[in-house]
C-alpha positions in Angstrom: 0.0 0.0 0.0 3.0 2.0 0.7 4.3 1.8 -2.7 0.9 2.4 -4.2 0.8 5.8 -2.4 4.2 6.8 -3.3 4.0 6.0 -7.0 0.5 8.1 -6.6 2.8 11.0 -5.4 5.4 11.0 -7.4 3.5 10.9 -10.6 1.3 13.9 -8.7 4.8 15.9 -9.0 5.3 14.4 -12.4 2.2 15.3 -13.8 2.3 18.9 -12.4 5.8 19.2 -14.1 4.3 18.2 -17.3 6.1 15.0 -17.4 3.5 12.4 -17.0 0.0 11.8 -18.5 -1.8 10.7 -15.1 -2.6 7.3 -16.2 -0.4 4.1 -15.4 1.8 3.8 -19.0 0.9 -0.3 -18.4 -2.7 0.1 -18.5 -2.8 2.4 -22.0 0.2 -0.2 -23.4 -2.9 -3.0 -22.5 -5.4 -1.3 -24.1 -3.0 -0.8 -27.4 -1.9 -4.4 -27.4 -5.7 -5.6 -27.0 -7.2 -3.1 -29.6 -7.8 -5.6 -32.3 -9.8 -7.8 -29.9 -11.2 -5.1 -28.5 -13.0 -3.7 -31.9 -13.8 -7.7 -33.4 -15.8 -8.5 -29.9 -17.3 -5.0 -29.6 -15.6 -5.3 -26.2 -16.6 -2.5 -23.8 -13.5 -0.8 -21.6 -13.7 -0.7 -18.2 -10.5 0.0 -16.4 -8.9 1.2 -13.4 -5.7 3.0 -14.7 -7.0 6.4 -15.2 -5.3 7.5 -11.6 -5.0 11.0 -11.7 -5.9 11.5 -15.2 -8.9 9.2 -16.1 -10.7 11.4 -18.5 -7.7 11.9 -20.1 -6.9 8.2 -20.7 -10.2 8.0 -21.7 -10.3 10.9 -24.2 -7.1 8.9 -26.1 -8.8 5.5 -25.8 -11.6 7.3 -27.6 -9.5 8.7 -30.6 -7.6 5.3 -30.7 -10.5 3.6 -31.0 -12.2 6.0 -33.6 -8.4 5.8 -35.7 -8.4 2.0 -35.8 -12.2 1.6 -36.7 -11.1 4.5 -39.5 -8.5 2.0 -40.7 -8.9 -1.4 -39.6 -6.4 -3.6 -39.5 -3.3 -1.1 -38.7 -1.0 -1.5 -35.5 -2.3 1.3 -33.8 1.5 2.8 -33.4 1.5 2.9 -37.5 -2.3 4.6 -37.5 -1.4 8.5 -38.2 -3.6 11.1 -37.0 -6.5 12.7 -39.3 -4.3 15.4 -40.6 -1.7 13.4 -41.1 -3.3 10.9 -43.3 -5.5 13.3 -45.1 -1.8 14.9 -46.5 -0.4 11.8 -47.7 
């Protein structure tokens, strides 16, 4: 519980230095590696990662998700955003 706390903290200070999203990096890393499931079982996400910043993980869930529907089929590190595909 200790350690719990003091990763809570720390990413607190992190997070006010601009240095750290407020979600656990291992819980948006899940959702990326589980997309494809995710979108072929119409899969509902429900996690507890968000920590300090749980809209925010949500919110880039959200645009992953929209992205991959977009362009099935793509790793979601190789899907670029809107602008970025519409200049290619």
């Amino acid at each position: 519980m200790i350690r719990l706390e003091m990763n809570l903290a720390e990413n607190a200070e992190a997070m006010a230095a601009g240095k750290h999203d407020g979600w656990e990096p291992t819980c948006w890393d899940g959702i990326q590696q589980s997309l494809e499931v995710i979108s072929e079982k119409s899969i509902k996400i429900i996690v507890n990662g968000g920590a300090l910043n749980p809209d925010g993980l949500a919110r880039k869930t959200q645009k992953l998700v929209r992205q991959y529907l977009l362009f099935p089929g793509e790793h979601p590190d190789s899907i670029p955003d809107r602008g970025e595909r519409a200049q290619t």
